[in-house]
N, C-alpha and C positions, 0 to 999 in steps of 0.2 A: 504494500500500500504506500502510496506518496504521500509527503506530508510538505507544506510549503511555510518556510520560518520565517515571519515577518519580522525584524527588530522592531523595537519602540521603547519608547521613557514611559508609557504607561503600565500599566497594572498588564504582564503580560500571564497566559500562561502555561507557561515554563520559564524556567529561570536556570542557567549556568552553572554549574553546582562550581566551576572552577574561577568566574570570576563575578559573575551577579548579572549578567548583559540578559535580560528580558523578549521573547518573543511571543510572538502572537501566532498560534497556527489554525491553519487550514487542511480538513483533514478531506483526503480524496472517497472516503467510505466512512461510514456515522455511525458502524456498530461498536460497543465499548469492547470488544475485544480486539477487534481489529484496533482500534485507537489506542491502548494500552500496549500493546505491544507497536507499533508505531511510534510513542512517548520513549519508550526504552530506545527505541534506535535512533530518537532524533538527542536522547541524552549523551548516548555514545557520541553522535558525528559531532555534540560540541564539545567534549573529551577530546574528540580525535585533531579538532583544529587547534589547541592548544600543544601538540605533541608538536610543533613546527616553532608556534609562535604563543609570546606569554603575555597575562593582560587582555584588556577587549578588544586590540586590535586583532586579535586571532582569529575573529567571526568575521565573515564576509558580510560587509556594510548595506548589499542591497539582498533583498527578500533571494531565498536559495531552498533550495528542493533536496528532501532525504527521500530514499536514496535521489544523488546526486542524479542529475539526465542532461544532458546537451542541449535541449530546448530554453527557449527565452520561460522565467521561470513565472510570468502571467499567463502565457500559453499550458502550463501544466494541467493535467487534470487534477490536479488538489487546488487552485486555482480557479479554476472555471466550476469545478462541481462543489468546492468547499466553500464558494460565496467569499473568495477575497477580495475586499473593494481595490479597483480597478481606477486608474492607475496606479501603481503604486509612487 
């Protein structure tokens, strides 16, 4: 399942467990287990941007897609089907 991380200064939720950096997600399927497992993997990928770089600079600035895909990441289906306001 795709999952699309929006940063933001507001009340996100998720939160970093490495440095506090807050996102908003959008999730491409609306069952709570598909979601919860989903939450584990978008916990790891932001573990895993810290394993490069330290601080909040580690998270990529504009909205990003777990798993990662090559597509523009408004075009994703967690995106389009998860109701992320557009533009970002």
């Amino acid at each position: 399942m795709q999952v699309l991380c929006v940063p933001t200064e507001e009340c996100g939720e998720i939160i970093c467990e490495i440095c506090a950096k807050q996102y908003k997600l959008y999730f491409e399927r609306s069952s709570r287990e598909d979601r919860e497992q989903a939450i584990a993997q978008v916990l790891q990928a932001l573990a895993q941007h810290h394993i490069q770089d330290e601080g909040i600079d580690a998270h990529p600035e504009r909205p990003f897609n777990v798993p990662e895909w090559s597509g523009r990441p408004e075009l994703s289906g967690a995106a389009l089907l998860g109701g992320a306001p557009l533009p970002f």
